[in-house]
C-alpha positions, -999 to +999 in steps of 0.1 A: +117+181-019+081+168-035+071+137-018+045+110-033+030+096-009+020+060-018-005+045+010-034+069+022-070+073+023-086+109+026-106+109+060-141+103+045-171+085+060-167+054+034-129+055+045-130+058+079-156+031+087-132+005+090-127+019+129-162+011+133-157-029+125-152-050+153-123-063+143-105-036+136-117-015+163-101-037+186-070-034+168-070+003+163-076+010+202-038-009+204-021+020+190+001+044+212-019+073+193-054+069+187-064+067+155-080+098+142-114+086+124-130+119+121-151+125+088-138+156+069-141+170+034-115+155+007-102+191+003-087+198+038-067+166+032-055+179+001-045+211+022-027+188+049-009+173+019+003+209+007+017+212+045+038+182+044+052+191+010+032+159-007+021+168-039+003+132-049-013+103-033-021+069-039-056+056-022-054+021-017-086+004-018-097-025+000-123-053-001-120-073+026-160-088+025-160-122+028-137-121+054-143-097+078-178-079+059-161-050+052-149-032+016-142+004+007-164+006-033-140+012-060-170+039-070-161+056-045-120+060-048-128+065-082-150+096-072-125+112-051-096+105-078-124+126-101-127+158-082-088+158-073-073+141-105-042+160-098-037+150-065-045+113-063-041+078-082-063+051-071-058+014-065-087-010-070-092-032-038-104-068-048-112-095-026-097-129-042-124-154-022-150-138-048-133-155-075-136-148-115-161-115-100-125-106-084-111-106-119-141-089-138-141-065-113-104-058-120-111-050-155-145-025-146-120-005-120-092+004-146-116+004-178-146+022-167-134+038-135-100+049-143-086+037-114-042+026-119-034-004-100-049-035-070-048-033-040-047-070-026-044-078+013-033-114+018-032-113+055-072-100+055-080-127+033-066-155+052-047-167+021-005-160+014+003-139-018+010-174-036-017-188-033-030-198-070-066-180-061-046-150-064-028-158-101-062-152-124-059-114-110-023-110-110-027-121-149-054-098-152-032-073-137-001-083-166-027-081-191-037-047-181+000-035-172-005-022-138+007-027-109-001-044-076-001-038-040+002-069-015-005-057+021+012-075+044+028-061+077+004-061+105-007-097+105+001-107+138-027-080+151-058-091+140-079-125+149-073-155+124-049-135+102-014-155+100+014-140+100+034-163+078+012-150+051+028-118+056+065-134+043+083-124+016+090-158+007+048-155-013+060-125-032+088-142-043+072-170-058+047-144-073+077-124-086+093-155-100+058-166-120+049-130-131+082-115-138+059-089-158+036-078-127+052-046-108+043-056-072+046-031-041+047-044-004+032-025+018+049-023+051+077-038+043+063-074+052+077-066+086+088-082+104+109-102+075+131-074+073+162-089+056+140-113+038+126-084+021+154-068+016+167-099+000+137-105-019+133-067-037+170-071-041+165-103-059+137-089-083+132-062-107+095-061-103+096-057-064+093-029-044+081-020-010+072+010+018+080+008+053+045+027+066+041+023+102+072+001+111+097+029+106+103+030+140+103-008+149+134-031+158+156-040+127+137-008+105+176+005+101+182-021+083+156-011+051+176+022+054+210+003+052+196-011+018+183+013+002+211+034+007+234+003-009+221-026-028+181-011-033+184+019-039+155+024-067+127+001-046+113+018-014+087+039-012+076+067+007+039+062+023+024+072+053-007+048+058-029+082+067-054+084+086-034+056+101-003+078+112-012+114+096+018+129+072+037+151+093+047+121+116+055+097+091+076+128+074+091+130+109+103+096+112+122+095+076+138+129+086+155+107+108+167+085+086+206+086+076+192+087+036+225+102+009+207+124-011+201+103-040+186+077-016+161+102-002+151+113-037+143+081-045+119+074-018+101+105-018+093+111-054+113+091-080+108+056-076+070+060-073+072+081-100+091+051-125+059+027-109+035+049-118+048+063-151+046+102-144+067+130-141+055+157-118 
């Protein structure tokens, strides 16, 4: 079954430098598995894609500056996207603290870049999805119908981050506002599981992935939805280099998905998001 994957970022030097900020390196030597932040040419990515059956990917950028001095250009996802325009989408990472330049720079990414969607990471910019500093690019985003991505799982990990920012209670009032704006949780703002679940089941316009929590406490219970009440709003997504494919691909083997379930996660509800057909 083809598989879009909808969190990654091909192993390049711009990419991987996030290991190398203090922060995050910190963070990063937590994991059971280290994390693999060796440089390596777009292409062999592509060919560990073809290995895991993935035939697109989403990069999700991120500009996290004023925060934590650290952004991945839009240039450059845009430059990737360009020599594999078959095989990746990219999302425009803006960082909200720069204010109206946030919004401009909205509007150079999809206009003069090409790139599809935002990539927004309230927890890394020490302000909840609500907040009204956010609403000029979520406008933006309604008046350029894309889409949005709110990171929000791993909050409790990293130095002045708060986790409450990582509720779905935000998106909710975001949904509510913006009833036009598709919005896409990344990581299932774990550890609200239900509250999630609730909260996609609630709105039309929200979905979500589950990358690197499938295996946590209560992660049965996304399963339990989607195969019920959701089944059109989870995403598959590995977070690579994060967790490479073939584990990730791993772990939702395990899942208990009916067929029409699984279909829907691998391939069909990105592709409604995303407006393709591949």
């Amino acid at each position: 079954m083809k598989i879009i994957d909808f969190r990654l970022r091909p192993s390049t030097s711009e990419m991987v430098s996030i290991a190398d900020n203090p922060v995050f390196k910190n963070l990063l030597m937590k994991k059971a598995k280290p994390y693999d932040k060796r440089v390596y040419p777009v292409a062999e990515t592509v060919k560990e894609m073809d290995k895991a059956g993935i035939v697109l990917g989403v990069i999700q950028g991120r500009d996290i500056e004023t925060t934590y001095h650290w952004k991945l250009t839009n240039d450059h996802i845009a430059e990737v996207v360009k020599k594999f325009p078959n095989r990746f989408i990219g999302f425009a990472g803006v960082d909200p603290n720069k204010g109206m330049n946030a919004v401009r720079e909205v509007e150079r990414a999809v206009k003069i870049l090409g790139l599809k969607g935002v990539s927004l990471d309230p927890w890394l910019h020490w302000k909840p999805a609500n907040d009204k500093i956010y609403y000029p690019i979520y406008a933006k985003c309604v008046e350029l119908d894309i889409p949005v991505i709110l990171t929000t799982g791993p909050a409790a990990h990293v130095p002045n981050s708060v986790m409450e920012h990582a509720s779905p209670a935000t998106i909710d009032e975001v949904a509510k506002d913006f009833p036009e704006l598709v919005i896409i949780a990344s990581h299932g703002c774990y550890p609200y599981v239900f509250e999630m679940i609730a909260t996609a089941y609630r709105h039309e316009n929200v979905y979500f992935d589950i990358c690197a929590y499938e295996l946590f406490p209560g992660a049965e219970f996304y399963i339990k939805a989607v195969n019920t009440i959701i089944p059109t709003k989870m995403l598959f997504a590995s977070a690579h280099p994060l967790t490479n494919f073939n584990d990730t691909l791993e772990r939702h083997k395990q899942f208990l998905y009916t067929e029409e379930a699984r279909a829907n996660v691998y391939h069909k509800n990105a592709e409604r998001i995303l407006r393709i057909n591949i």
